[in-house]
Wavefront OBJ file of the C-alpha trace (Angstrom):
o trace
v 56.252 -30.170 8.781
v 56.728 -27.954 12.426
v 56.670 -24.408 12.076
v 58.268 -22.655 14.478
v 56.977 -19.421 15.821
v 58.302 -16.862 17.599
v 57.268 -13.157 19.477
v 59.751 -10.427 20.763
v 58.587 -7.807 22.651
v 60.942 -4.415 22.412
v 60.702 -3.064 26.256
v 61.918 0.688 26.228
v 64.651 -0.158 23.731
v 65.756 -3.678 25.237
v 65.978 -4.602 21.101
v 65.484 -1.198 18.846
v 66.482 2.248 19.778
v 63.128 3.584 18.525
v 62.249 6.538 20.985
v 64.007 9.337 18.391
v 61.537 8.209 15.694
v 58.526 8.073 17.751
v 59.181 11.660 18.798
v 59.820 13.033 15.251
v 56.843 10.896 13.691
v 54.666 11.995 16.383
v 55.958 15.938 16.082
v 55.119 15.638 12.544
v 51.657 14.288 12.498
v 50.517 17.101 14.997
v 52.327 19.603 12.799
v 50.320 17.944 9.828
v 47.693 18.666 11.644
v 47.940 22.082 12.635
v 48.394 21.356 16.331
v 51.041 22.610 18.324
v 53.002 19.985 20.286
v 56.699 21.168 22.204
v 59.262 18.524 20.963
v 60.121 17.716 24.988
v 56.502 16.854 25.881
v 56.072 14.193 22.983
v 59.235 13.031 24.093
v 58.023 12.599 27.727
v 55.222 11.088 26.680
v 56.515 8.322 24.213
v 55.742 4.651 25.890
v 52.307 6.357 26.207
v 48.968 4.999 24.483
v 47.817 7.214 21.291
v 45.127 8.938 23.533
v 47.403 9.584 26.555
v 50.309 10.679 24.321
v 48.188 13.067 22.356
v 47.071 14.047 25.513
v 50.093 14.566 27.373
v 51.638 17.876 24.897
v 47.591 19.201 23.741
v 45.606 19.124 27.130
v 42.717 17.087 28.434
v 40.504 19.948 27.457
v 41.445 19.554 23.517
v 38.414 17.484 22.178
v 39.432 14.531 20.956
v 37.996 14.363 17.298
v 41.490 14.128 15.379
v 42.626 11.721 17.578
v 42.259 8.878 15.724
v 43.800 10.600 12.763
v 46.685 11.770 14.528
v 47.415 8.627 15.421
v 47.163 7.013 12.190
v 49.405 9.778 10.767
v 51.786 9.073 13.229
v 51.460 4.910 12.308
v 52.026 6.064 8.589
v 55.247 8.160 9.201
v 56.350 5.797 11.656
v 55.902 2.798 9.612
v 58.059 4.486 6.436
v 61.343 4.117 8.637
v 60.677 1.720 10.648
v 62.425 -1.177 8.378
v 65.596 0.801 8.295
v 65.887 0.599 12.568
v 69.122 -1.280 13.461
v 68.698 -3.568 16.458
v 70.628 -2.380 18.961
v 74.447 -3.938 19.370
v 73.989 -7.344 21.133
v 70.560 -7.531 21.210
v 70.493 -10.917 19.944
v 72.711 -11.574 23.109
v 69.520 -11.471 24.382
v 67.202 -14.037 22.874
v 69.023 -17.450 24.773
v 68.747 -15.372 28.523
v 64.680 -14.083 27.221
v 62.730 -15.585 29.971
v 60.575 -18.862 29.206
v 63.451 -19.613 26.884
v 66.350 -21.488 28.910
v 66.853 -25.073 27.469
v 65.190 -24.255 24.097
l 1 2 3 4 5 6 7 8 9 10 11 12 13 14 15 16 17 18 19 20 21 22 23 24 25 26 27 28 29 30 31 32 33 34 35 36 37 38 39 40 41 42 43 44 45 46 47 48 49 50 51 52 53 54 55 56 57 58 59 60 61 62 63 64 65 66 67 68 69 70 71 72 73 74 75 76 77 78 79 80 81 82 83 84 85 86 87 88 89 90 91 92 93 94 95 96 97 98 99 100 101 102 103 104
């Protein structure tokens, strides 16, 4: 029996449109957390790492103690809607052209 395997990786929204729900999961754990955090700078800051994103709207000079549990908040809200994301129109267009892939 041959399994086949496969990975995609979603490159600023090459596959999912998934920026929107990064900003509002991300606004909502620091609001869950009693932190302050403008809507615009999370949404400059998405495509960040948890610690640079948290970072980017709080200051260097924040401590970073809740860190870790901002970012798991964020994972948990995140991960609620994240089955309902629509691939983006076409994006299986993609998958023959995906690099590595031609005569597969």
């Amino acid at each position: 029996m041959t399994t086949k395997r496969a990975a995609i990786f979603d490159v600023d929204g090459t596959v999912v449109d998934s920026n929107h729900l990064h900003v509002v999961t991300w606004w909502e754990a620091f609001r869950q957390a009693g932190r302050h955090a403008p809507v615009r700078e999370i949404h400059r800051a998405v495509g960040l790492g948890s610690g640079d994103l948290i970072e980017h709207p709080l200051g260097d000079d924040r401590g970073s103690d809740g860190d870790d549990q901002l970012a798991a908040t964020h994972h948990a809200l995140y991960a609620t809607y994240f089955e309902r994301l629509p691939a983006l129109d076409e994006a299986g267009d993609l998958l023959p052209h995906w690099p590595g892939r031609a005569g597969r």
